[in-house]
N, C-alpha and C positions, 0 to 999 in steps of 0.2 A: 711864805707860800707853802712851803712844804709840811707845816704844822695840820694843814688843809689831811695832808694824803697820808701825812703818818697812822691814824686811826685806822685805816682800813687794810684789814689785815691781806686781800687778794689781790691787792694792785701794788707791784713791786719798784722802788724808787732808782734800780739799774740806769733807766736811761729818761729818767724825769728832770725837766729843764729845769724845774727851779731847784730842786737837790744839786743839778750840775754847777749851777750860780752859787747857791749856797757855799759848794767846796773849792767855785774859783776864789771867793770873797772869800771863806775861810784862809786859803792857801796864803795869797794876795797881804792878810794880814800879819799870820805868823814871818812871812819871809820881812814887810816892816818892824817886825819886833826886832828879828834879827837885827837888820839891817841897823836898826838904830839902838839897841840893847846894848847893855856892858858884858863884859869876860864871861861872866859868873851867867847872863842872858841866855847867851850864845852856847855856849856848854852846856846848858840845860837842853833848848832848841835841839840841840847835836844830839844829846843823847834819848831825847824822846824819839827820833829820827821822823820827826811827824812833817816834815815839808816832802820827803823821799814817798812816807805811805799816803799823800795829798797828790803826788805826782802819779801816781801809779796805782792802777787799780787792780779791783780781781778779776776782772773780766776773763783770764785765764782759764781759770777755775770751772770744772763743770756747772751745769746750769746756770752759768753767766754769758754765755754766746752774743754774741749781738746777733 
């Protein structure tokens, strides 16, 4: 669904339900690689730290407010 809203460049995917699905399902998946990945898996996972920047947004950030 979100391939739908990528194209358009004035409508921002901040708080778009199916982008948020997307990065549950993203999330959801790298933590099963882990989970079930070997040494060499895992330490990759670790060092990309892509499950920590999946948890955590920029919402922080100027013109990201909710």
């Amino acid at each position: 669904m979100t391939q739908f809203r990528a194209p358009i460049p004035y409508k921002s995917a901040d708080h778009d339900k199916a982008t948020d699905q997307f990065n549950d399902d993203l999330l959801k998946l790298y933590q099963l690689i882990y989970k079930l990945g070997t040494d060499r898996t895992k330490a990759h996972i670790h060092d990309m730290n892509i499950l920590n920047k999946l948890q955590n947004t920029d919402y922080e950030d100027p013109g990201y407010e909710r």
